[in-house]
C-alpha positions, 0 to 999 in steps of 0.5 A: 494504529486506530481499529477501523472499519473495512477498507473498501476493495478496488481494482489498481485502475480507480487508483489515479482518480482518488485524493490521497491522506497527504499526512502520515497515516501512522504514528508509531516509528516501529510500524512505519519502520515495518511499512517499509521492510514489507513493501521491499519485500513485497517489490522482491516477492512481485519481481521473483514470484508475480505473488500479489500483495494486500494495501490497505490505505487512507484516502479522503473518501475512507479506507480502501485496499488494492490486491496488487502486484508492487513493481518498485518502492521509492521513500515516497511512493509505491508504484504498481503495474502501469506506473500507477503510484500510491504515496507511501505516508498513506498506506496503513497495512501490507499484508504479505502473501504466505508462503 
């Protein structure tokens, strides 16, 4: 992954109003393998403990990053409270909360 400039941060509501990278933002098999262990253990650690977690991801404006909770995890998206969903190809970082 490219060393980048700071995501800018948003509330999970401007969320359907951004146009998202439609490409895969990681080129790395093993990073986009880990993506996805930590976005299924972001969905459980929501549903068990209402713990957020950090998403950083790429739209066409830049780098932005949501402090969210992960209601469920599809191949293709992740979807967040109110059915709000960001395409999984266009996140860049998960970043858990420690325990």
């Amino acid at each position: 992954m490219e060393i980048s400039t700071i995501p800018e941060r948003i509330n999970s509501e401007k969320i359907p109003l951004l146009q998202f990278k439609t490409v895969e933002v990681i080129d790395d098999a093993d990073l986009c393998l880990q993506r996805k262990l930590s976005l299924q253990r972001a969905a459980q650690m929501s549903h068990s403990f209402y713990s957020k977690v950090r998403i950083v991801f790429q739209t066409e404006e830049g780098k932005m990053e949501v402090l969210t909770t992960v209601w469920a995890v599809t191949d293709k998206f992740v979807i967040l409270k109110g059915g709000i969903s960001i395409p999984v190809c266009a996140i860049c970082e998960v970043a858990l909360p420690q325990q």
